[in-house]
RODO-2510 file (C-alpha; in nm, 4 decimals, decimal comma):
residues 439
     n   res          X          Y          Z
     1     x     0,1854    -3,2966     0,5129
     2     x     0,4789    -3,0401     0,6283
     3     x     0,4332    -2,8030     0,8783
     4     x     0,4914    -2,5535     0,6388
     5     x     0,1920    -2,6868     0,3991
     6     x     0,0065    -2,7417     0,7542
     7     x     0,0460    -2,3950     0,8046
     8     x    -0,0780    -2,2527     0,4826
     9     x    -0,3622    -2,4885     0,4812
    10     x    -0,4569    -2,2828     0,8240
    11     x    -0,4595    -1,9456     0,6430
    12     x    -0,5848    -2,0134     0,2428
    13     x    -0,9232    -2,0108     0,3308
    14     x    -0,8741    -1,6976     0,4383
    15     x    -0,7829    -1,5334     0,1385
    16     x    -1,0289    -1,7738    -0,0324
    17     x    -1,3615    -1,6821     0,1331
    18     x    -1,2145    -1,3141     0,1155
    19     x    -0,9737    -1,2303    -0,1302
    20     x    -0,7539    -0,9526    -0,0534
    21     x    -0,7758    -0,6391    -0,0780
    22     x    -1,1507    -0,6211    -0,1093
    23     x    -1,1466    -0,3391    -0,3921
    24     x    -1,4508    -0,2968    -0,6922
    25     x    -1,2900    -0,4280    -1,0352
    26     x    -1,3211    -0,1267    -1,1955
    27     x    -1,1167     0,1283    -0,8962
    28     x    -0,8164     0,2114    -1,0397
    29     x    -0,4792     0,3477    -0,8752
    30     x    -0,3517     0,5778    -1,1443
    31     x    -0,4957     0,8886    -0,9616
    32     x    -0,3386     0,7696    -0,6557
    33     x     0,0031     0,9180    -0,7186
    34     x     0,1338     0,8318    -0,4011
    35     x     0,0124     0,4481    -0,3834
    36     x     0,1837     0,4502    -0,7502
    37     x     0,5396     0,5307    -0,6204
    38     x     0,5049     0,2576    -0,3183
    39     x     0,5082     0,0529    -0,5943
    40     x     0,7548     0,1927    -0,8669
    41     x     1,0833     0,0036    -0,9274
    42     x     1,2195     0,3361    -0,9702
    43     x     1,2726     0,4704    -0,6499
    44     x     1,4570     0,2029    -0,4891
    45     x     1,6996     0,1893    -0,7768
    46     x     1,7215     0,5326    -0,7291
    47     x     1,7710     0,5274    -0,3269
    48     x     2,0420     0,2221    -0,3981
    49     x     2,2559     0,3102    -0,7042
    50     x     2,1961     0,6928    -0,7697
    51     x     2,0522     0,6443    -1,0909
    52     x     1,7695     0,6664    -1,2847
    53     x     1,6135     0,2871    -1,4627
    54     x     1,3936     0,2465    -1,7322
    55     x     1,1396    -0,0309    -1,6105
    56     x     1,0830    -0,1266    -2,0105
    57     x     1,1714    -0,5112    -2,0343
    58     x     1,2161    -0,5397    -1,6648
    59     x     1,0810    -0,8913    -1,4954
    60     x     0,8590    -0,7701    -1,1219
    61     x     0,7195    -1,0013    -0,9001
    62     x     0,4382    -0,9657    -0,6722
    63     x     0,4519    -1,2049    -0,3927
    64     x     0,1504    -1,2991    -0,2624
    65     x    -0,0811    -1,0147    -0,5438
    66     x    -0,4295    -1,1312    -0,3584
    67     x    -0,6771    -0,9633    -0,5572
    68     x    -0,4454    -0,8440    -0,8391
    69     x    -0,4672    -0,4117    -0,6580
    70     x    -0,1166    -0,4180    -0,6361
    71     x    -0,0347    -0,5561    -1,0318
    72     x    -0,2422    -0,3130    -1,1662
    73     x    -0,0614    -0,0635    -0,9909
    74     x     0,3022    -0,2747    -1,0555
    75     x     0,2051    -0,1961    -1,4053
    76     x     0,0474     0,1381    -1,4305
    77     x     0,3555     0,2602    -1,2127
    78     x     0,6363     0,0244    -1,4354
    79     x     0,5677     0,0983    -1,8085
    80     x     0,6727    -0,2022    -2,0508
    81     x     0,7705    -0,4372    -1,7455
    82     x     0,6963    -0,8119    -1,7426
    83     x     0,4765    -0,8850    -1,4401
    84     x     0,4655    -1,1852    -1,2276
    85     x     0,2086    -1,2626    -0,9550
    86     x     0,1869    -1,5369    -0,7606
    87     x    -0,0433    -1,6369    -0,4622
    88     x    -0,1841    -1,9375    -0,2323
    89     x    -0,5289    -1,8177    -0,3143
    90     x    -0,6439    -1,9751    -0,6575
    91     x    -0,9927    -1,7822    -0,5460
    92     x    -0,7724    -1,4350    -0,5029
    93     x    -0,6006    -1,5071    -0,8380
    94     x    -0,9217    -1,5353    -1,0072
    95     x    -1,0029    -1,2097    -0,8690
    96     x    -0,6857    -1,0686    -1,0295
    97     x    -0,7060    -1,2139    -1,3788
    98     x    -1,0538    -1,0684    -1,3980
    99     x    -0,9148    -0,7156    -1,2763
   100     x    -0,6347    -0,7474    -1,5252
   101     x    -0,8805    -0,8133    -1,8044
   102     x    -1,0744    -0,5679    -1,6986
   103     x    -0,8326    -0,2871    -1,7252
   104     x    -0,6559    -0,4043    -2,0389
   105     x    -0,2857    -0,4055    -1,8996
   106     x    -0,0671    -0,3410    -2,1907
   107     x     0,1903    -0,4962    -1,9796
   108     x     0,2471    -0,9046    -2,0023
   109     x     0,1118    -1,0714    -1,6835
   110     x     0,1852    -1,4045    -1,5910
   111     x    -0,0705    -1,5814    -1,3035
   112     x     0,0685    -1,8696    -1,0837
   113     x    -0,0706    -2,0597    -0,7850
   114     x     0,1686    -2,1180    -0,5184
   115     x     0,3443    -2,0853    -0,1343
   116     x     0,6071    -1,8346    -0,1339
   117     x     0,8320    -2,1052    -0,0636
   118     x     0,8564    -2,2472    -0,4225
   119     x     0,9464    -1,9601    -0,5861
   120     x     1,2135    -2,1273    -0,7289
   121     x     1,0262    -2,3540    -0,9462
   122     x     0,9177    -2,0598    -1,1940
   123     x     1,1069    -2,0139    -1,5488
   124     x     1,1725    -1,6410    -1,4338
   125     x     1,4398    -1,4026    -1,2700
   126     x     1,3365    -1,0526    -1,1519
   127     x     1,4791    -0,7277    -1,1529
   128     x     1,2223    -0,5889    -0,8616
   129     x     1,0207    -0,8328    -0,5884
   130     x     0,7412    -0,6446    -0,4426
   131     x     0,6362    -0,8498    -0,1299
   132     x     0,3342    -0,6644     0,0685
   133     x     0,1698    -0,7854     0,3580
   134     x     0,2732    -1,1475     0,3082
   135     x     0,6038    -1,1815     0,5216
   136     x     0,4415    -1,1875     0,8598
   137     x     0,1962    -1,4844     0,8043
   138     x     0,5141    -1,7243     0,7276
   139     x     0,6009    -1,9402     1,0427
   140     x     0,9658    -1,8541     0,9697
   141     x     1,0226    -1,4816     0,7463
   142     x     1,3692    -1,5277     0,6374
   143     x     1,2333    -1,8406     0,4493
   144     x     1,0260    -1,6589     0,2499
   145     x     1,3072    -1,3991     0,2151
   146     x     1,5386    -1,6577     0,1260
   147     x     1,3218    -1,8053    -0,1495
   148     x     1,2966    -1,4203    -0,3165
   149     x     1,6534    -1,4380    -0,2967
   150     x     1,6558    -1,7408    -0,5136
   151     x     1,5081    -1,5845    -0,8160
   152     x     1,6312    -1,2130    -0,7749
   153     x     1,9115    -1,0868    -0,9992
   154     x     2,2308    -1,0577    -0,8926
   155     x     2,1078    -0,6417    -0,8740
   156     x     1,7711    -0,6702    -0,7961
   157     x     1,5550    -0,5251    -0,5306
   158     x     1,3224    -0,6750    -0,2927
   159     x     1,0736    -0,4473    -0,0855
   160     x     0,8760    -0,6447     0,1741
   161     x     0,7091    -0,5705     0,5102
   162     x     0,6172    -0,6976     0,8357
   163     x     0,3831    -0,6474     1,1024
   164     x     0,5408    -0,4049     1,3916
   165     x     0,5025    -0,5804     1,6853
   166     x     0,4613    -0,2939     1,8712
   167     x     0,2388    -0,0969     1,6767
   168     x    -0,0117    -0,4390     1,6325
   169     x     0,0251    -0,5019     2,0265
   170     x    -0,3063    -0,4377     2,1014
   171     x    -0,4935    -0,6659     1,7950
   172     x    -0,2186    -0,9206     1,9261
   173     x    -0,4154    -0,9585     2,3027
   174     x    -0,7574    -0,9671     2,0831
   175     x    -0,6153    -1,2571     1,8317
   176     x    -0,5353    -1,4209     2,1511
   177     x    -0,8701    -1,3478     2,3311
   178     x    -1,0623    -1,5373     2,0139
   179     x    -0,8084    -1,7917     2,0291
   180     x    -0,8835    -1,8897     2,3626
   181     x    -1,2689    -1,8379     2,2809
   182     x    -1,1971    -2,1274     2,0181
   183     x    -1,1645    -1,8801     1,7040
   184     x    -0,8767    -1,8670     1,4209
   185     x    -0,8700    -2,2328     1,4188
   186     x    -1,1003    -2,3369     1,1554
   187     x    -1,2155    -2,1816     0,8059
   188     x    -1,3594    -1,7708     0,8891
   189     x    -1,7547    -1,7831     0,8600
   190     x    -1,9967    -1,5341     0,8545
   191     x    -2,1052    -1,6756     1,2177
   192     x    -1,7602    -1,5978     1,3297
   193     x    -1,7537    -1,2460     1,2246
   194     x    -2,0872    -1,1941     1,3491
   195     x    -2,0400    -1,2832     1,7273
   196     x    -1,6747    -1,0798     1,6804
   197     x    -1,8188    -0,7649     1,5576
   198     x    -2,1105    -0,8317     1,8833
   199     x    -1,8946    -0,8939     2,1405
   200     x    -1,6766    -0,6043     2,0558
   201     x    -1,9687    -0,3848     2,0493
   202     x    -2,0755    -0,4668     2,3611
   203     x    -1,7472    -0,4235     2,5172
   204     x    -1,7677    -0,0551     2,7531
   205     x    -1,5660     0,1996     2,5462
   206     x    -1,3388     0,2384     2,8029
   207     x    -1,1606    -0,0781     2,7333
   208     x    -0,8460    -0,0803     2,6373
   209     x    -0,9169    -0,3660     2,4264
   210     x    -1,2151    -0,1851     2,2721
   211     x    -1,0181     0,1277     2,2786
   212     x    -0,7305     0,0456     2,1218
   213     x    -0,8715    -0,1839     1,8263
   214     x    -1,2225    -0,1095     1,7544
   215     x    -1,2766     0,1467     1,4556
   216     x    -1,5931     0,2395     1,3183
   217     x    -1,5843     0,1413     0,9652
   218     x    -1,5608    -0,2413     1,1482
   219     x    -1,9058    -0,2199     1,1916
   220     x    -1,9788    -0,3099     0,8332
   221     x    -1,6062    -0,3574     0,6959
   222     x    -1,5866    -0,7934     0,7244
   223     x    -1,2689    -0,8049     0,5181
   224     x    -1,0919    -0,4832     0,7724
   225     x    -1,2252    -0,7067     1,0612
   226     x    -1,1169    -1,0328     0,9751
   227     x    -0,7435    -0,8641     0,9044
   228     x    -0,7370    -0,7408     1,2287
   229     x    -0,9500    -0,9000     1,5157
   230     x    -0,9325    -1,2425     1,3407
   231     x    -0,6152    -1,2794     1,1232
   232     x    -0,4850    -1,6031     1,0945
   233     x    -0,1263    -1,6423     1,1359
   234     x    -0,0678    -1,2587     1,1853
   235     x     0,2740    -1,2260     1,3676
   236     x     0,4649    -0,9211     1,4544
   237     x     0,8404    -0,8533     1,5113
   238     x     1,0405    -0,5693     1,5759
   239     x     1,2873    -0,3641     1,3780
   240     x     1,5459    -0,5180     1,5229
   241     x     1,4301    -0,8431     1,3842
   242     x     1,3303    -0,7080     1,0663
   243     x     1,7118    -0,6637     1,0516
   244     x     1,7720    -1,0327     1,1486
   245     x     1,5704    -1,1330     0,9104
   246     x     1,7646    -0,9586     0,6496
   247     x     2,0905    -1,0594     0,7815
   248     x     1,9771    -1,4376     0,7956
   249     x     1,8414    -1,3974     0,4255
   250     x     2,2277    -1,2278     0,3390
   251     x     2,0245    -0,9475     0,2307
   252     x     2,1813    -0,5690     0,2401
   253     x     1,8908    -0,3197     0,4343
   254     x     1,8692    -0,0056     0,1635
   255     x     1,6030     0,2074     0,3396
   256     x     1,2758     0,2107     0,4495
   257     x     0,9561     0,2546     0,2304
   258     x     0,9099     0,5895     0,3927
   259     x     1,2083     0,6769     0,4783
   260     x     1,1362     1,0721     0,5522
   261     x     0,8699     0,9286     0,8021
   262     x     1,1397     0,7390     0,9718
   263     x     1,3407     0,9976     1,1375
   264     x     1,4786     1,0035     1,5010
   265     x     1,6107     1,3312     1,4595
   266     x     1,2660     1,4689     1,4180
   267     x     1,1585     1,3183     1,7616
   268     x     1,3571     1,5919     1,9584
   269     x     1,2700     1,9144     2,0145
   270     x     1,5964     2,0428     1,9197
   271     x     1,8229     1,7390     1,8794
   272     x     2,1480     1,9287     1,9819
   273     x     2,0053     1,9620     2,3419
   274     x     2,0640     1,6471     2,3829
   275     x     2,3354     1,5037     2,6936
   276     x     2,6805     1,4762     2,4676
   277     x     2,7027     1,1026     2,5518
   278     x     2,3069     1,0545     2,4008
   279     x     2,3825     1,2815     2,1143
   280     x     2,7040     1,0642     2,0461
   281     x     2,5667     0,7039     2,0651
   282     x     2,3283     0,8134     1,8344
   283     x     2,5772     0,9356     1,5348
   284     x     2,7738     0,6809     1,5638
   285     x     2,4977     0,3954     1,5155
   286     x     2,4470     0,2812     1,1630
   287     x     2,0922     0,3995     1,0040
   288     x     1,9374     0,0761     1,0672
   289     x     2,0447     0,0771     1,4397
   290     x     1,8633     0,4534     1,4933
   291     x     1,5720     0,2821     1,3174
   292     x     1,5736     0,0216     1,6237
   293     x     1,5593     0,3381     1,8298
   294     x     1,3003     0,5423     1,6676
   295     x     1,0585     0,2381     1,6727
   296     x     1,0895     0,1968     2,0283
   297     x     1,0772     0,5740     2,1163
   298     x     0,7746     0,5982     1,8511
   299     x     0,6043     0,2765     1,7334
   300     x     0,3395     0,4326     1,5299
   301     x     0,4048     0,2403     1,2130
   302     x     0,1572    -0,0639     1,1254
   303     x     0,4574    -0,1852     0,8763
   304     x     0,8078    -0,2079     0,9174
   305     x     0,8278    -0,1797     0,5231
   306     x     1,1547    -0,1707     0,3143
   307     x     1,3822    -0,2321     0,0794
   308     x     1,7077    -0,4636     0,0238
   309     x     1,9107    -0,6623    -0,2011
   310     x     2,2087    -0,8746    -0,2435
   311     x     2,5090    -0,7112    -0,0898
   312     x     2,7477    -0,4636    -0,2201
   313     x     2,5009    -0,3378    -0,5529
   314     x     2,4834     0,0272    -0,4363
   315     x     2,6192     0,3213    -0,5176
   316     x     2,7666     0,5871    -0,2363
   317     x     2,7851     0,9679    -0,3510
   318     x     2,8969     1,2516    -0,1086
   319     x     2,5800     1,4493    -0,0336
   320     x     2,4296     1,6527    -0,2956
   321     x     2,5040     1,9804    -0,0669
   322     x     2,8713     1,9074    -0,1119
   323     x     2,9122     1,8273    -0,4763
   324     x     3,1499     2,0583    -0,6591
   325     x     2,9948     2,2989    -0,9040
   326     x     3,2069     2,1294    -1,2057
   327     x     2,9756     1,7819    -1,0728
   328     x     2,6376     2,0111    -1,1166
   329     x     2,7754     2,0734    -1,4537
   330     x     2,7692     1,7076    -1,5493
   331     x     2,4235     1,6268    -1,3564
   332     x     2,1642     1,5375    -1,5289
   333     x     1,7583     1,6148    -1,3796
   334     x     1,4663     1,3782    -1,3917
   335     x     1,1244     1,4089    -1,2576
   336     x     0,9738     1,1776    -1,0457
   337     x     0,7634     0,9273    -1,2496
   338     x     0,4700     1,0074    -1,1056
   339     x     0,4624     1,3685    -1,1595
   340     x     0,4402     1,3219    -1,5492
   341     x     0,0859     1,3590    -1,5765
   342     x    -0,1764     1,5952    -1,7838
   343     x    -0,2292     1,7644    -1,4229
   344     x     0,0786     1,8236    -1,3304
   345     x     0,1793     1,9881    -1,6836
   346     x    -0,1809     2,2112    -1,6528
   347     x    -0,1091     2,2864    -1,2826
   348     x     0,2342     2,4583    -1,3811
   349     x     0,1298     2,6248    -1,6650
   350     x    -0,1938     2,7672    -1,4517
   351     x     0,1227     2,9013    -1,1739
   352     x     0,3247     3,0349    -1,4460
   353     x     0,0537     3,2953    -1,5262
   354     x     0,1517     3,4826    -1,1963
   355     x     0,4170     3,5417    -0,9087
   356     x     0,3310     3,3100    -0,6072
   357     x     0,4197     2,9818    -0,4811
   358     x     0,3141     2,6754    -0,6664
   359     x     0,2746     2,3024    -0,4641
   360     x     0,3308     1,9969    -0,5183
   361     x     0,0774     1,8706    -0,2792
   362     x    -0,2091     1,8225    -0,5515
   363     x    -0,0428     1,6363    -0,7463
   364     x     0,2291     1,4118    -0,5065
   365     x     0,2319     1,3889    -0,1577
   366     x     0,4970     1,2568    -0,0290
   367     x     0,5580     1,4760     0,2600
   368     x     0,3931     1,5740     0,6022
   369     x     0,4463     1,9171     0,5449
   370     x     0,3775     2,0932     0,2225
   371     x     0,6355     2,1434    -0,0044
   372     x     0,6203     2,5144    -0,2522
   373     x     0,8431     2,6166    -0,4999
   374     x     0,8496     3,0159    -0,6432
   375     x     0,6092     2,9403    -0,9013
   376     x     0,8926     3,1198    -1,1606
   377     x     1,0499     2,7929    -1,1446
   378     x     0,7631     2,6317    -1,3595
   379     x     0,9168     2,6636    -1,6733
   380     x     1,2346     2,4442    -1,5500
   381     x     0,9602     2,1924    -1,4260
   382     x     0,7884     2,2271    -1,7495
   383     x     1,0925     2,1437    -1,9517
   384     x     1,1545     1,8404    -1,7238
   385     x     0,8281     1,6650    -1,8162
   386     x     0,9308     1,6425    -2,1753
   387     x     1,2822     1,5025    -2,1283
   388     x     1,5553     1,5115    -1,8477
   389     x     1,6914     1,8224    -1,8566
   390     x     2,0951     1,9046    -1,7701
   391     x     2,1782     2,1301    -1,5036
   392     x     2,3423     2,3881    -1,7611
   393     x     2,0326     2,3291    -1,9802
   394     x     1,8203     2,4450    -1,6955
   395     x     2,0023     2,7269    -1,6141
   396     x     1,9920     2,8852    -1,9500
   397     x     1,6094     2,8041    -1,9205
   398     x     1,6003     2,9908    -1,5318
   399     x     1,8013     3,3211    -1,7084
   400     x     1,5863     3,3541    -1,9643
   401     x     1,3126     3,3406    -1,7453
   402     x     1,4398     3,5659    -1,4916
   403     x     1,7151     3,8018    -1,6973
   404     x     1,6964     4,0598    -1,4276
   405     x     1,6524     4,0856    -1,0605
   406     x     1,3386     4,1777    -1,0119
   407     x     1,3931     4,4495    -0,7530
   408     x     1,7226     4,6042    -0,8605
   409     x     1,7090     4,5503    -1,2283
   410     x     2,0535     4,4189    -1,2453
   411     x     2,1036     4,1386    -1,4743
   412     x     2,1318     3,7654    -1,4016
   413     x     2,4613     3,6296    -1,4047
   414     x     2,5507     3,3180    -1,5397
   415     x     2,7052     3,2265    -1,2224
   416     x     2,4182     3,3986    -0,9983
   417     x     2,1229     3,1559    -1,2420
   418     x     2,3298     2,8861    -1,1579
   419     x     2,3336     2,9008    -0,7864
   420     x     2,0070     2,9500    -0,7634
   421     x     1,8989     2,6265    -0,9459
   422     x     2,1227     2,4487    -0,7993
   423     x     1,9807     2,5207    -0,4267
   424     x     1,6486     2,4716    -0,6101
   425     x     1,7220     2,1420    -0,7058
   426     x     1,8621     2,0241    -0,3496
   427     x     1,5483     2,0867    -0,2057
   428     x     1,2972     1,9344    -0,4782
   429     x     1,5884     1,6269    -0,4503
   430     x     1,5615     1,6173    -0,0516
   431     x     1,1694     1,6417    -0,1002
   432     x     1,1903     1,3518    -0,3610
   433     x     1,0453     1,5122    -0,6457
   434     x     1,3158     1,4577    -0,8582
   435     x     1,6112     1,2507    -0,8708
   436     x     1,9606     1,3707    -0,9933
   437     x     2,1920     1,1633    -1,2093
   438     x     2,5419     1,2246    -1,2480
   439     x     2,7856     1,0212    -1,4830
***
């Protein structure tokens, strides 16, 4: 036996006794707009190459699916893709057949037993690689990177995480403290979680241990407890290795899941009191490098979760705030996926009845603060749920919406409709709620 089929053996009957995640067959994700777009192929295209991709016909691997949470939401969030999932758990993959069956994916689905490491002995090649919560429990990542790398297309994507070892520092001393108590090294029983979930509980609150680590729901939560207190083979690393990683894999970095979470500028007070020589270092450093930074200023982040692909697939385009007006005029608008719902549609036409703000918040968060549009917009959003729309197409719709200024009475000029949509669609773009396409 290898070390690397020593190791697995240490961690399958993990997954086996408790397949992962512990959800009810019948919970669903598709009201969980948020969860769906962690797991749409569309967004990193769109991050990487500027465009918009239709995920009909498209091959997506998950990489270690457990329970089968994550296909069902690789195929409510990627309509008419082919779905792969593979796992080390044949117990966990029995789980996710019967959730499959249970929700009647239109989508094909294809189950198969196996280490991330042999990857490359499946008939398939995939467009997108989604890889959660797997990376960190491999004795060396960038093999398990390497092997994705085997069967992703030459433009694929990959998004996969790892433990921040920061973040997890404190679970990482309480691994250890079982370890030494002569835990983690044979199969998790009931026992086991039993004397964990005592010991913890008799542990003074003041604790750092207890402190730090214990959270109510572990009371009655086996499945949150064994992931944290007693996770086999949990590792952590830091961003900087995350890069490594990458780099070792040949891999290009193309942004983190939650990017808008992610940024150092927002750690300042005013960034531009910064000394000139801080201020400097800092624009100068690539965005991975201020990534490094913002971790270590701010480790707050259980997942150092991203995405990548070969080298030298992506797109560059100036920033949207620059582009010339005869660029707008070629632009074409498109919704985010996940917006496209019954909801959504009844929500705008509800905030087109009257002069307010309408948000987005019901229907997508996808940012800390809450992001409100004049509810006249609506009908532009309307139109957008239909079909993409084209800038000029859009403006037309905004004129005859608004032919007049509502105060003065003077009429809308084409040219004064068009400005105004345009820095209406910077700001839905910057929020994410829609993505712009130019030829």
């Amino acid at each position: 036996m290898t070390q690397s089929q020593s190791h697995w053996e240490k961690i399958r009957p993990q997954f086996d006794a408790l397949p992962y995640p512990d959800e009810p067959l019948d919970k669903t994700p598709s009201q969980d707009t948020y969860f769906l777009t962690q797991h749409t192929y569309a967004i990193p295209y769109y991050l990487r190459n500027c465009q918009v991709v239709d995920t009909t016909d498209k091959w997506i691997l998950d990489a270690g699916c457990g329970s089968g949470f994550s296909l069902l939401a690789l195929a409510i969030a990627n309509p008419g893709a082919n779905l792969v999932g593979v796992d080390l758990s044949s117990k966990s993959l029995e789980v996710a057949q019967q959730r499959l069956e249970y929700h009647q994916i239109p989508n094909p689905v294809y189950l198969h037993c196996l280490p991330l490491e042999a990857l490359s002995t499946l008939p398939y090649h995939f467009d997108y690689i989604n890889c959660d919560d797997v990376l960190y429990l491999l004795e060396d990542p960038a093999v398990g990177l390497a092997a994705m790398r085997s069967v992703l297309n030459a433009d694929g994507i990959i998004r996969a995480n790892m433990h921040s070892a920061l973040q997890r520092v404190d679970y990482y001393r309480v691994q250890k403290f079982w370890a030494k108590l002569g835990c983690l090294e044979e199969s998790p029983s009931p026992e086991e979680i039993t004397v964990t979930r005592q010991t913890m509980t008799a542990l003074n609150d003041w604790v750092i241990a207890k402190r730090q680590t214990w959270q109510p729901v572990f009371d009655t939560d086996d499945q949150g407890l064994m992931m944290n207190h007693l996770f086999r083979g949990d590792t952590g690393v830091t961003m900087a290795d995350f890069s490594a990683f990458l780099q070792r894999a040949e891999f290009e970095f193309i942004n983190l899941l939650e990017w808008r979470q992610w940024n150092l500028a927002d750690l300042f007070k005013n960034i531009e009191d910064l000394p000139i020589a801080v201020a400097l270092g800092i624009a100068e450093m690539t965005l991975e490098e201020q990534l490094h930074l913002f971790e270590l200023l701010h480790p707050i982040h259980r997942l150092l979760d991203g995405y990548c692909g070969h080298p030298g697939q992506g797109r560059d385009r100036p920033p949207i705030e620059d582009w010339p007006d005869s660029l707008w005029q070629q632009t074409t608008v498109y919704l985010h996926p996940q917006l496209n719902t019954a909801a959504f549609k009844a929500g705008l036409e509800e905030g087109a009845k009257t002069l307010g703000l309408f948000s987005f918040d019901p229907y997508l968060k996808i940012n800390e603060q809450p992001i409100t549009v004049d509810s006249s917009f609506a009908s532009c959003l309307h139109a957008l749920l239909s079909k993409p729309q084209t800038v000029p197409d859009l403006v037309k719709r905004w004129q005859q919406v608004r032919p007049v200024h509502l105060i003065t009475l003077a009429p809308t000029t084409p040219e004064r409709a068009f400005q105004t949509v345009r820095n209406f669609l910077v700001g839905l773009e910057g929020a994410g709620y829609i993505m712009l396409e130019t030829p």
